[in-house]
N, C-alpha and C positions, 0 to 999 in steps of 0.2 A: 510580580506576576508568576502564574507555576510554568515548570518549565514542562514544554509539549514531551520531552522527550525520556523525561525521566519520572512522569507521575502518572504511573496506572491505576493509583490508588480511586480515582472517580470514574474509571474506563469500563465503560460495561463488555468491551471486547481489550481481551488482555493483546499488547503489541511484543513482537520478541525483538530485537538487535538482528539485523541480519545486515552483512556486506553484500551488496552487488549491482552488477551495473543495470543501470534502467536508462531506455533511449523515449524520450517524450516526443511527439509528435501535435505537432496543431498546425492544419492547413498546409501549406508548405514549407515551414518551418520545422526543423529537428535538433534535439538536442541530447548529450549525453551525460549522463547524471549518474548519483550515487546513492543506493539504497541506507537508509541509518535505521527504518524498523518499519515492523506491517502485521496487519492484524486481519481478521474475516473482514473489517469494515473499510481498510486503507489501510494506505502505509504513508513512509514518512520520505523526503529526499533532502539530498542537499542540492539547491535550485544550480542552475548553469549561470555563468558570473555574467554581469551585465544584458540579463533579460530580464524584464517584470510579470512578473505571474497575472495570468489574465480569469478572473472567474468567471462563472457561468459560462464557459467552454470546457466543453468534450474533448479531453486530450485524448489522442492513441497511445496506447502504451507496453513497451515490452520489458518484461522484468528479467533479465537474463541470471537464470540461476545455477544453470552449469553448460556444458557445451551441448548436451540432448535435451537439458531441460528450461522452458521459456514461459515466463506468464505473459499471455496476453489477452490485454483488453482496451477499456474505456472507462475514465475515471477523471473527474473533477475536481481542483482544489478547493477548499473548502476554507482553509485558513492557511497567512503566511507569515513569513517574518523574514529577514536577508540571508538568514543560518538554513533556514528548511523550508519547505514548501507541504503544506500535509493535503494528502489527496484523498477522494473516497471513489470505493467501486463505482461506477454506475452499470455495465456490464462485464459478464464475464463467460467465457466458454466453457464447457465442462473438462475438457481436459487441463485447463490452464487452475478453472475451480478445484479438482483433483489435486493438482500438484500446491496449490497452496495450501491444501488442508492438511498438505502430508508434510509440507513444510512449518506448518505448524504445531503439527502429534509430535514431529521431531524434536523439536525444540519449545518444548513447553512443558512447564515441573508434572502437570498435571494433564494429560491428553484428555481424559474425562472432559476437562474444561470447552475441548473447542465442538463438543455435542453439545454441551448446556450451552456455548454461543451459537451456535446452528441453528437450535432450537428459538433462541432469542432472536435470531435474524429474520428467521423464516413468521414467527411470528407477527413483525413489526415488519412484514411488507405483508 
């Protein structure tokens, strides 16, 4: 099986490596988690030990990226395995959109790249 984590090669949105904390929220339930990668379309975690990933729910989610700076939104998993959990957008606010595009110009060989993903985004919705 390939592995989610290390094959961008069929990825129409390139994912970078990024460490940081992410707190998951469902219903009244909360949990604190660890970023391993994220892309315009999701990102990736390592799940909290002895919970089961539930789909077709709307997680809350806060992406903690430094001490002034926070993504947040609403994102669903999509696929899991015991190692990671991979989620995708479902909403995002513009300042939280803002900060992860710049979180991605930064850290990406090619910045060019996340306008031709923009462009692919915004087309496929």
């Amino acid at each position: 099986m390939d592995n989610p984590i290390l094959d961008n090669d069929k990825r129409q949105f390139q994912r970078i490596p990024f460490i940081a904390d992410v707190i998951i929220e469902l219903g009244e339930k909360r949990w604190n988690c660890q970023l391993i990668d994220i892309s315009l379309k999701g990102f990736l975690i390592e799940p909290p030990e002895n919970v089961i990933a539930e789909s077709n729910c709307s997680y809350s989610i806060s992406l903690i990226l430094s001490q002034d700076v926070t993504i947040n939104s609403r994102a669903e998993i999509v696929h899991w395995e015991t190692a990671y959990w991979g989620f995708q957008w479902l909403d995002i606010d513009l300042d939280s959109f803002s900060s992860l595009r710049r979180l991605l110009e930064h850290n990406i060989a090619d910045p060019q790249q996340i306008y031709r993903e923009l462009a692919e985004l915004m087309e496929s919705n």
